[in-house]
C-alpha positions as CSV (number, residue, x, y, z in Angstrom):
1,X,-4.3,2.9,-22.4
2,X,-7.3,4.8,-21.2
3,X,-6.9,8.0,-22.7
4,X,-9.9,8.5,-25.5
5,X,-11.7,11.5,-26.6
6,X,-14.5,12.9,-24.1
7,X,-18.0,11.1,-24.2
8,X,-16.3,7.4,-24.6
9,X,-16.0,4.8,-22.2
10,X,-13.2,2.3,-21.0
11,X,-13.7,-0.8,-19.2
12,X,-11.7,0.2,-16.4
13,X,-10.4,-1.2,-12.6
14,X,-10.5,0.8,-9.6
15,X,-6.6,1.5,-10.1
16,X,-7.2,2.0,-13.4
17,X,-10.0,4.6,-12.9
18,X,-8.7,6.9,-10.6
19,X,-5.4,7.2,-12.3
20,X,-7.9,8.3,-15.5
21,X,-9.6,10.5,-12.8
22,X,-6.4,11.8,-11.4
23,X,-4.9,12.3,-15.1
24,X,-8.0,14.4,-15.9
25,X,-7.6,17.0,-12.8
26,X,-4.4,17.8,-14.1
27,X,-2.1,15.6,-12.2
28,X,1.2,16.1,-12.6
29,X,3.5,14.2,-10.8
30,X,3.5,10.4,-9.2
31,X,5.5,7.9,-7.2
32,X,5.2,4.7,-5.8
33,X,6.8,1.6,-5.1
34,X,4.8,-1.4,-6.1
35,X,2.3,-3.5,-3.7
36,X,-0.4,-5.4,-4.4
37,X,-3.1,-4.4,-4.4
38,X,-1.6,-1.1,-5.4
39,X,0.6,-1.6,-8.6
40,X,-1.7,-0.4,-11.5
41,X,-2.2,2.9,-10.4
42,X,1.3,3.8,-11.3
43,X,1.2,1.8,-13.9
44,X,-1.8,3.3,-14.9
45,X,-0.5,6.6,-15.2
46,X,2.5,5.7,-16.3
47,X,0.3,5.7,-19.9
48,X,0.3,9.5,-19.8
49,X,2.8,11.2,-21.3
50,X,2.4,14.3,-19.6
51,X,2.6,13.4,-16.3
52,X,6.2,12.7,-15.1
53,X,5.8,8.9,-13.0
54,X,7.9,7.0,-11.1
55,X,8.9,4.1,-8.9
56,X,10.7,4.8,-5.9
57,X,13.0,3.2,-4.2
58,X,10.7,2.6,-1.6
59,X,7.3,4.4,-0.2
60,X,8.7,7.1,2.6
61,X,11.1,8.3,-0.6
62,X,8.0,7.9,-3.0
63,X,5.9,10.0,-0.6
64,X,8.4,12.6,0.0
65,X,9.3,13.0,-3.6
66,X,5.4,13.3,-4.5
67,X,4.7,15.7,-1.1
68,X,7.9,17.8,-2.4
69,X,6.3,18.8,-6.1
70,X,3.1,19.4,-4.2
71,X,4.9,22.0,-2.2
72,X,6.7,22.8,-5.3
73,X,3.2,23.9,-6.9
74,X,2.5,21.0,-9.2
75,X,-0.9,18.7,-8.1
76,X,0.9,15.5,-7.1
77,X,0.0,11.5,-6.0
78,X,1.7,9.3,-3.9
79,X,-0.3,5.3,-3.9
80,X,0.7,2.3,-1.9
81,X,-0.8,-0.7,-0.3
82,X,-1.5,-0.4,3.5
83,X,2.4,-2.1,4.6
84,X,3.7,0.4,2.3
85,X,2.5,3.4,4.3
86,X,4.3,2.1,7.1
87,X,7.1,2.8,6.0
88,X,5.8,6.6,4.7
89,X,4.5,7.4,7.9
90,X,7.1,9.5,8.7
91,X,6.7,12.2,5.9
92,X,3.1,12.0,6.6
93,X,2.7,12.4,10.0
94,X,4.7,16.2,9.1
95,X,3.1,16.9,6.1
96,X,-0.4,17.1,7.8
97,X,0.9,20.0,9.9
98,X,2.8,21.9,6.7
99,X,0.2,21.6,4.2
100,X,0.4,21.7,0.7
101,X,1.1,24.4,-2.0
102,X,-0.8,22.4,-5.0
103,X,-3.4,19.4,-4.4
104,X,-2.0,16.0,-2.7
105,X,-3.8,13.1,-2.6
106,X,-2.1,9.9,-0.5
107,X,-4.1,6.5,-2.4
108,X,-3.9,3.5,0.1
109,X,-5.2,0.2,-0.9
110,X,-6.3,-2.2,1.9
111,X,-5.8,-5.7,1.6
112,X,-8.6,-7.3,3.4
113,X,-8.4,-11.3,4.0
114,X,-4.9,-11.0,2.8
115,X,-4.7,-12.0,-0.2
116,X,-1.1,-10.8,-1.1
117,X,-0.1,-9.2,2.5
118,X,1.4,-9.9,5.8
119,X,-1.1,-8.4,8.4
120,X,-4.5,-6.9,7.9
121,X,-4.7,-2.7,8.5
122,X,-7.0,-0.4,8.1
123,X,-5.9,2.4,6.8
124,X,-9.3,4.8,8.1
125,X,-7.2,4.9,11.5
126,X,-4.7,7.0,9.8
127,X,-7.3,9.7,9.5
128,X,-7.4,10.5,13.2
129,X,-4.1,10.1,14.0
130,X,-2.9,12.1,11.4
131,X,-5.7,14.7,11.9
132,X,-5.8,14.2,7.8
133,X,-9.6,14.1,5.6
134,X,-10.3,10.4,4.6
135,X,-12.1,9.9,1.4
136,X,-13.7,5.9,0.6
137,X,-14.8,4.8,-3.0
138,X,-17.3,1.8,-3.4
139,X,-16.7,0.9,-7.2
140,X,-14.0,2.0,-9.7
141,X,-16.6,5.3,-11.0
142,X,-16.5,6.7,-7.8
143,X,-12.6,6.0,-7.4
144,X,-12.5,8.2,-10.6
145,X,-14.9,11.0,-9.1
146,X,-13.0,11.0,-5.5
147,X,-9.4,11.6,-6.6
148,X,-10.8,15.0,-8.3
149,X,-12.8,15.5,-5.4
150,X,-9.9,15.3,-3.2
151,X,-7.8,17.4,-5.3
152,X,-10.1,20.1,-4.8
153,X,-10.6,19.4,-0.9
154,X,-6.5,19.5,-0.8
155,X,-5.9,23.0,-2.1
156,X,-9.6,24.3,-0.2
157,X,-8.1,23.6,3.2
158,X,-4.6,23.1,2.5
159,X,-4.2,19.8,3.5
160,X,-2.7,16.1,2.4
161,X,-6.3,14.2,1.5
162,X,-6.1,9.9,1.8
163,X,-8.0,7.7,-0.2
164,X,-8.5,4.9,1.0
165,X,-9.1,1.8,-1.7
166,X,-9.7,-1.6,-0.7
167,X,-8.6,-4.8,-2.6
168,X,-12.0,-5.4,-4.4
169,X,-12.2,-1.4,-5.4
170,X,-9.1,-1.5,-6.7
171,X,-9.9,-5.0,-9.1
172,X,-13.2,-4.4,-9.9
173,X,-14.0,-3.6,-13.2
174,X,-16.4,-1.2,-14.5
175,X,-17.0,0.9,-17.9
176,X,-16.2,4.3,-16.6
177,X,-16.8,7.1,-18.8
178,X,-14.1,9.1,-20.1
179,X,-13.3,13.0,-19.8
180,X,-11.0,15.8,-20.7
181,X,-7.7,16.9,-18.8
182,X,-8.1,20.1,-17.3
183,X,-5.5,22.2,-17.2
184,X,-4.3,23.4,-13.9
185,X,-1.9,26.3,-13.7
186,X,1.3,25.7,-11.1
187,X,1.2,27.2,-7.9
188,X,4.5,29.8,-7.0
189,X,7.4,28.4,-5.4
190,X,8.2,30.7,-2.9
191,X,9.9,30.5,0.5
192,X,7.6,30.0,3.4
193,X,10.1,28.9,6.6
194,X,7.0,29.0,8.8
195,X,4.9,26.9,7.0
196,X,7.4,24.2,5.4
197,X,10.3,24.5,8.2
198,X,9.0,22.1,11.2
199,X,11.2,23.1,13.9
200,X,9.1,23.4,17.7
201,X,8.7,26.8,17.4
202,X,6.9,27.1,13.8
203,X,4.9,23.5,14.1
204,X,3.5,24.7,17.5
205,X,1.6,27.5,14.9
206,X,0.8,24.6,12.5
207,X,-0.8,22.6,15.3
208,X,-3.7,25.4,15.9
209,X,-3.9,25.5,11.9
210,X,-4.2,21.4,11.9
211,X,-7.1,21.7,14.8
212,X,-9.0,24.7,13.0
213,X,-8.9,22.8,9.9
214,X,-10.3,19.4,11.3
215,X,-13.5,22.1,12.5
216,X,-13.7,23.1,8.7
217,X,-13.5,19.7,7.4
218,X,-15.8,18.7,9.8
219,X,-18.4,21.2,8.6
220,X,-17.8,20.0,5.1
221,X,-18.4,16.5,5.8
222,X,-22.1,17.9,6.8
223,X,-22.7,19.6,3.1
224,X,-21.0,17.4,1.2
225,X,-22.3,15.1,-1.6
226,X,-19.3,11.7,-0.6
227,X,-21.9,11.4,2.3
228,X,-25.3,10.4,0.8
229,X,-28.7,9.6,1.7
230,X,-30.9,7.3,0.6
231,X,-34.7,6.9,2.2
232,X,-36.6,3.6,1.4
233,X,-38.5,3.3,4.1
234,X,-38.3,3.3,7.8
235,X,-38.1,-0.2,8.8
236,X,-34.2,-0.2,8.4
237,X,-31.3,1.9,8.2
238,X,-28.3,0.9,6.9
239,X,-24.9,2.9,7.7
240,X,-21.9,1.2,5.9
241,X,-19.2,2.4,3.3
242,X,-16.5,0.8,0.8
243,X,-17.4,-2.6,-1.5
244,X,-20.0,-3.2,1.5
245,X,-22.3,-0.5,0.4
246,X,-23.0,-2.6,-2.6
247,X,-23.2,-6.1,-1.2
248,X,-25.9,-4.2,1.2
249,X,-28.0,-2.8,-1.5
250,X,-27.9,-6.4,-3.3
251,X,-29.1,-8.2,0.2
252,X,-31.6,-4.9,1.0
253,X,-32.7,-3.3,-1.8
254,X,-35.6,-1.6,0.2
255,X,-33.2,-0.7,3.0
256,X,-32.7,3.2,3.9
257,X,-28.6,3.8,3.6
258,X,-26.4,6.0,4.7
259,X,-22.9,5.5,2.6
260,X,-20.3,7.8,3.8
261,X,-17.7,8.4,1.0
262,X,-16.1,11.2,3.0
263,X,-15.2,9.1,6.3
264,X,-13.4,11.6,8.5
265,X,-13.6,14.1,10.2
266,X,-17.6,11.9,10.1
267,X,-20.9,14.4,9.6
268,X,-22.2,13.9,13.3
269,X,-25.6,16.1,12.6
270,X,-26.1,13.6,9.3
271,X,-25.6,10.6,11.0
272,X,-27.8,11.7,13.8
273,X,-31.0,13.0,11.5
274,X,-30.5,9.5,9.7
275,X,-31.0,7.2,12.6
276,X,-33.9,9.2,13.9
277,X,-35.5,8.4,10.1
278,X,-35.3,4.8,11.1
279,X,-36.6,2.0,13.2
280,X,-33.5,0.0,13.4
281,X,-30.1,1.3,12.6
282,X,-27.5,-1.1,11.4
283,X,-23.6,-0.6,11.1
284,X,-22.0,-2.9,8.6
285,X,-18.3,-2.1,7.2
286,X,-15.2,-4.1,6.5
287,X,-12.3,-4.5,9.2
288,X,-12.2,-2.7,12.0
289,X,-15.4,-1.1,14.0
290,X,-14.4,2.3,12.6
291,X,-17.9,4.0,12.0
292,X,-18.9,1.4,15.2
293,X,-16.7,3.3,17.6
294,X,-17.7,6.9,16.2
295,X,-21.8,5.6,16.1
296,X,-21.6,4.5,20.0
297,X,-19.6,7.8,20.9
298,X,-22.4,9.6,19.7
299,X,-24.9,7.8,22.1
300,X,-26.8,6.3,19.7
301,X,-28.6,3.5,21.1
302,X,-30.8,2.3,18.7
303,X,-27.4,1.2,16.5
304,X,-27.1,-2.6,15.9
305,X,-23.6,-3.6,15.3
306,X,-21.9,-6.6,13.2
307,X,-20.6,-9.8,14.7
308,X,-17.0,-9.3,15.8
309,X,-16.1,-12.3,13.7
310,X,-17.0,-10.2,10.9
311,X,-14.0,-8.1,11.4
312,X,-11.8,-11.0,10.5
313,X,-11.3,-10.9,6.5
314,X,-13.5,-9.3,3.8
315,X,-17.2,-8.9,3.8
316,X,-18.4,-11.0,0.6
317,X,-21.6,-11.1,-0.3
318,X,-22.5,-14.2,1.0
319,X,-21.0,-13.4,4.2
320,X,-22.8,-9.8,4.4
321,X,-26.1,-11.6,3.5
322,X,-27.7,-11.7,7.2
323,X,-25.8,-8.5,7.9
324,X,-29.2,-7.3,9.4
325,X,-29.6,-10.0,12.0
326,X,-26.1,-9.5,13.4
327,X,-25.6,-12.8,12.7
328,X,-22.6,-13.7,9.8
329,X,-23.7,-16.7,7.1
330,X,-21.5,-19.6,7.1
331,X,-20.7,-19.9,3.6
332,X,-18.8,-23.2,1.9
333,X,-15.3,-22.3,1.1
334,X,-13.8,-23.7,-2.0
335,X,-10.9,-25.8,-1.7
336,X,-8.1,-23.4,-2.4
337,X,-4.2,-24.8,-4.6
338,X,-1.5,-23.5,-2.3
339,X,1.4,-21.2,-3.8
340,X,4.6,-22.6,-4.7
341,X,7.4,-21.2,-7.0
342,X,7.5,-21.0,-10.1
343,X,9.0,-23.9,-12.5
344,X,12.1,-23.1,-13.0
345,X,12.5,-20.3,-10.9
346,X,15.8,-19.6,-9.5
347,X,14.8,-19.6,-5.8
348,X,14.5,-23.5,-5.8
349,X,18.4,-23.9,-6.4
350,X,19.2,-21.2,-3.2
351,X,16.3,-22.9,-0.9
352,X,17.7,-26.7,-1.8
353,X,20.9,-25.9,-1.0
354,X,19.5,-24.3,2.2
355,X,17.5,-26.8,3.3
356,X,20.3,-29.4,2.8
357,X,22.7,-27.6,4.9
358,X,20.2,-27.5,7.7
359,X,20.2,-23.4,8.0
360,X,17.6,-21.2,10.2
361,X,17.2,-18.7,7.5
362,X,15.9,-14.9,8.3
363,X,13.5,-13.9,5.6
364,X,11.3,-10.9,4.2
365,X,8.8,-10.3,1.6
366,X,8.8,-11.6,-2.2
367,X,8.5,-14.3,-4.0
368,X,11.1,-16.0,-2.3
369,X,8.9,-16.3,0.8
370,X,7.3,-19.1,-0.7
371,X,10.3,-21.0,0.3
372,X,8.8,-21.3,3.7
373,X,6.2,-23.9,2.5
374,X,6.7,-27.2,1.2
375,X,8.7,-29.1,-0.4
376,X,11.7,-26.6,0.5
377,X,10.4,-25.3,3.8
378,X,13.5,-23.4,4.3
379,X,12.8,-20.0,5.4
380,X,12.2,-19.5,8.8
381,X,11.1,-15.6,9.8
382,X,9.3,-13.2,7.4
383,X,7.8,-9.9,9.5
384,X,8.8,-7.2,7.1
385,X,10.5,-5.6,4.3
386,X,14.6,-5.8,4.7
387,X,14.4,-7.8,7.8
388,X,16.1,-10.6,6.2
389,X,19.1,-8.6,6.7
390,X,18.3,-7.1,10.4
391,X,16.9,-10.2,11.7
392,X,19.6,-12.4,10.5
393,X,21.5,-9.7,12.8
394,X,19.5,-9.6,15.8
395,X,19.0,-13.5,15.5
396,X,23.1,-14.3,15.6
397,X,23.3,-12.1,18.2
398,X,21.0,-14.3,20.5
399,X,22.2,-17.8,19.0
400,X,26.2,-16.6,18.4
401,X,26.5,-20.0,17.2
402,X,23.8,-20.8,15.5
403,X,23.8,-21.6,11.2
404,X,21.6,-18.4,10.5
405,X,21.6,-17.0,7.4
406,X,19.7,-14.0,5.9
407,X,17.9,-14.1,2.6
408,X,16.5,-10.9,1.0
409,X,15.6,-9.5,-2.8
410,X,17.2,-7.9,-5.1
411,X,13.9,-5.2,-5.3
412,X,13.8,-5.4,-1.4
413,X,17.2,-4.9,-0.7
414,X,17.2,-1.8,-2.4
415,X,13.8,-0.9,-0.6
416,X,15.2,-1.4,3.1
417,X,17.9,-3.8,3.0
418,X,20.9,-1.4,2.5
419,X,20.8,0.8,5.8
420,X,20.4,-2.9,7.3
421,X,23.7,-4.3,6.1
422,X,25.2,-0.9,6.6
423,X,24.3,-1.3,10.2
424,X,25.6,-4.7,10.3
425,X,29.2,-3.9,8.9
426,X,29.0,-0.6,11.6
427,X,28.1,-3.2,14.4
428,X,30.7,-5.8,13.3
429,X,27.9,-8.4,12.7
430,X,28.7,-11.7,10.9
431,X,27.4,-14.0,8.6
432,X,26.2,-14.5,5.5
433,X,23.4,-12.7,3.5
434,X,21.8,-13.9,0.6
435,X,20.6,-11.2,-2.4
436,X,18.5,-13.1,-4.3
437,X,18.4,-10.9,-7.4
438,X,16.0,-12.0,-10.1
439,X,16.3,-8.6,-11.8
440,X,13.0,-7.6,-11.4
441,X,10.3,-6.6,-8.5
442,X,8.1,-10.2,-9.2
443,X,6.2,-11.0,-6.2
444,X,4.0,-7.6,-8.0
445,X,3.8,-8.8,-11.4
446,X,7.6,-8.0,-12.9
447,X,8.3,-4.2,-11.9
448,X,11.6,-2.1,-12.9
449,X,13.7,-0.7,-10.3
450,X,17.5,0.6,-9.9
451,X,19.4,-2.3,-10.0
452,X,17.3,-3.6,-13.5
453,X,18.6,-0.3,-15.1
454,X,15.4,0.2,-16.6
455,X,12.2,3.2,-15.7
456,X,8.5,2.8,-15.2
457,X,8.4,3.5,-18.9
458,X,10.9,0.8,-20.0
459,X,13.7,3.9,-20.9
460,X,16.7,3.0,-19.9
461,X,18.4,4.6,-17.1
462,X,21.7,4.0,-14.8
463,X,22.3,0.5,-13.1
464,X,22.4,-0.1,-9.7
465,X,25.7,-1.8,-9.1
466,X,24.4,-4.0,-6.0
467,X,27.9,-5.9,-5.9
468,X,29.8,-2.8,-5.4
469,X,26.9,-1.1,-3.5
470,X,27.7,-3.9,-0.6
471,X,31.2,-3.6,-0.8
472,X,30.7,0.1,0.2
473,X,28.5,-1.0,2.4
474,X,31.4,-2.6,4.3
475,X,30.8,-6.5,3.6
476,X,33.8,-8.9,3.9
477,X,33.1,-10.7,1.2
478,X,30.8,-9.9,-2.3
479,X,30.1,-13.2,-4.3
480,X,28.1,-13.0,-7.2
481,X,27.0,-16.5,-8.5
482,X,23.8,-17.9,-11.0
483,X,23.1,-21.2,-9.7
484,X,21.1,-22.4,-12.3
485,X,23.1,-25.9,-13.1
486,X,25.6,-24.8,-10.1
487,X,24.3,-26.8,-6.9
488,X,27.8,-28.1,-5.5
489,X,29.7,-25.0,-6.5
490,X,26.8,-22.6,-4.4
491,X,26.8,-24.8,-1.9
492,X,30.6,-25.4,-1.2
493,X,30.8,-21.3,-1.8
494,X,27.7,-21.4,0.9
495,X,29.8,-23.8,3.1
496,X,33.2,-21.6,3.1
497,X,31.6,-18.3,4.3
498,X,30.0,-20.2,7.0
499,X,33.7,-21.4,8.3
500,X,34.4,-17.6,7.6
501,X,34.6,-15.0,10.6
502,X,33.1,-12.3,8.4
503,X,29.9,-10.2,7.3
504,X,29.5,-12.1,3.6
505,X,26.9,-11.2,0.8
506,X,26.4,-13.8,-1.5
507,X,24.2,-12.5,-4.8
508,X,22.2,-14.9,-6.2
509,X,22.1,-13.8,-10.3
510,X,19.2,-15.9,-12.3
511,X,16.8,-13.5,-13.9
512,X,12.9,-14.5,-13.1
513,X,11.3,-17.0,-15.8
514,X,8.2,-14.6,-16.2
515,X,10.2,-11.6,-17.5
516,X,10.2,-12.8,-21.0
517,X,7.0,-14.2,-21.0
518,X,5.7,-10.5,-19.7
519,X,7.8,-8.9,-22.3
């Protein structure tokens, strides 16, 4: 727990330190849904007493929970990992043009190279198409600093702010010193139809607010102290942001920078005075060509550019070494041990049995992906979240007579799986789909959610029934099973709701081997 007295230091991570940041600007309220590399912020806070935390069922519910007590009066945080705001987009896209009541901040953490994630995004995108003030840490102290900056830039031009974290910010450690909670008095709760109420007529009116604010923020970005400048010399200039800027300063220690921590709407007249400072200009940053798009806009010719094979992964330091050349170092990878479940997880039971009957199986994310690799290889499709219930749909409904089966979480189905099945019992779907429920959310590290009957803060709370849930639902048949020891009786069970012309869920029970060992 970081909590101390002011003046001492913890040795925090990214997440760590700007959930102590957020916690000392008199945060109040905060949801999420876990994602790596995003878990330990809620974790995090979930430390403070005085802040009221949760999980969500999943991140457009954790988003509109958090955007709700911000618009209630109460400073508020919603984190995720980039995937996750998929999903939120929907609340977000809205809230830009309401505004707030009390400071939001959105925290996304990128997962460049993909160490724990499906696809690569980059969340700095978001900014412009949301018309929303993007704010970009390099180490865990400035994490710290932003989220109280961007409290303050919420409530000064009444607006969502994003943070955007990357997979290094977010792990790093640092000592980070310590401070005292302020206290922030609630904002009044009163109606406002024209603000909050987004029908055509009143988000027209937003609209014009949105664009006069972007003009504001834009003028901000000019005076602001997130954008600095640092003269060296003249020989090179260096325009980068994120874990980059440090790599940089590590390869080019004489090198003239400027590091934008306040990304969008970008200081044009800052960026321009800079490259004039400097013989050659270099623009270095991780994923997509961001700044690179905004620099060439600008007509900046003198700008050098990285290697597009540079946008492929993160930018390590060996990597980033002959960032000034253009040209990307080949370094020597180290052999790497490829994942596998656990011993003694559950999942190898459900995959044999699988794999023996010969199924195409329709998968999602969690730890039950891993059944795609050897020595089960027996999951098939894994594109997102729930979809081992709607592609197991869409799939039987191009190959009628195909063995497909769909496999899904117990954490997940929750998340996105129900409205799935719901739509399959509507649409008079059949087959069978597998819950495996290991009563926990493991692929991030062990997690409570509604069906463990268990908080955030490990107080106990009501149960998701997910047996009856699916009757309701509209299922066929609900079979509930632990197959631990079980082989022949899951797989004859597996083998008559095949034969069956039915929609079937078939819950695997077996709680995950790490729980204990985490408790």
């Amino acid at each position: 727990m970081a909590k101390k007295t002011a003046s001492q230091k913890a040795f925090l991570s990214g997440n760590g330190a700007l959930a102590q940041g957020a916690w000392e600007s008199g945060l109040a309220v905060a949801c999420a849904y876990p994602g790596t590399p995003s878990t330990e912020i809620m974790e995090s806070l979930a430390l403070y007493k005085e802040l009221d935390v949760q999980w969500s069922v999943n991140e457009k519910v954790a988003y509109e929970v958090a955007y709700g007590a911000a618009v209630g009066g109460v400073r508020s945080l919603f984190a995720c990992k980039h995937v996750g705001l998929n999903v939120a987009m929907d609340p977000l896209m809205t809230s830009s043009y309401a505004g707030i009541n009390a400071g939001f901040v959105v925290v996304v953490c990128d997962d460049p190279d993909m160490h724990s994630s499906q696809n690569e995004q980059d969340t700095r995108w978001v900014g412009i198409y949301a018309k929303l003030p993007v704010l970009e840490p390099s180490s865990p102290a400035e994490a710290k600093v932003f989220v109280a900056e961007a409290f303050k830039i919420s409530e000064t031009f009444d607006t969502p702010v994003i943070i955007r974290m990357t997979t290094r910010i977010s792990h790093t450690k640092e000592d980070i010193k310590l401070g005292k909670r302020v206290t922030v008095k609630p904002a009044k709760l009163e109606p406002n139809m024209r603000k909050y109420v987004m029908v055509p007529g009143n988000a027209r009116l937003r609209h014009v607010f949105v664009e006069k604010r972007l003009e504001k923020l834009q003028k901000y970005s000019e005076r602001t102290k997130l954008n600095r400048v640092e003269i060296n010399g003249s020989w090179l200039g260096i325009i980068t942001s994120s874990v980059s800027y440090n790599y940089l300063k590590e390869a080019y220690p004489d090198a003239s920078y400027l590091k934008l921590g306040f990304l969008y709407p970008f200081c044009d007249e800052k960026i321009k005075a800079f490259a004039k400072r400097v013989k050659k200009l270099v623009v270095i940053e991780e994923l997509d060509p961001f700044i690179e798009e905004h620099i060439k806009a600008l007509g900046i010719r003198k700008a050098q550019f990285k290697d597009p094979s540079f946008r492929l992964g993160e930018l390590t330091p060996g990597v980033i070494a002959d960032a000034a050349t253009g040209r990307p170092k080949k370094v020597k990878k180290i052999p790497g041990r490829a994942p596998r479940l656990c011993a003694g997880c559950p999942h190898w039971s459900t995959f044999s049995v699988l794999k023996k009957l010969g199924l195409y199986v329709a998968g999602d994310i969690g730890c039950y992906t891993l059944g795609a690799l050897p020595p089960t290889s027996a999951l098939h499709t894994c594109i997102c979240m729930g979809a081992g219930v709607t592609f197991n749909e869409g799939l039987r409904r191009a190959a009628p007579n195909g063995r497909i089966v769909g496999v899904v979480g117990d954490s997940t189905f929750i998340h996105s799986g129900i409205t799935g099945l719901v739509n399959a019992a509507y649409n008079q779907a059949k087959g069978i789909i597998f819950i495996l429920d290991n009563s926990t959310t493991a692929m991030t590290g062990g997690q409570q959610h509604p069906g463990t009957g268990w908080t955030i803060r490990n107080e106990q709370t009501k149960t998701l029934d997910v047996a009856k849930l699916c009757s309701a639902c509209g299922a066929d048949h609900v079979d509930v099973i632990d197959p631990v020891g079980k082989l022949k009786e899951l797989e004859e069970l597996v083998k008559q709701r095949l034969d069956a012309d039915a929609l079937s869920v078939i819950i695997i029970s077996h709680p995950c081997v790490l729980i204990k060992k985490k408790k």
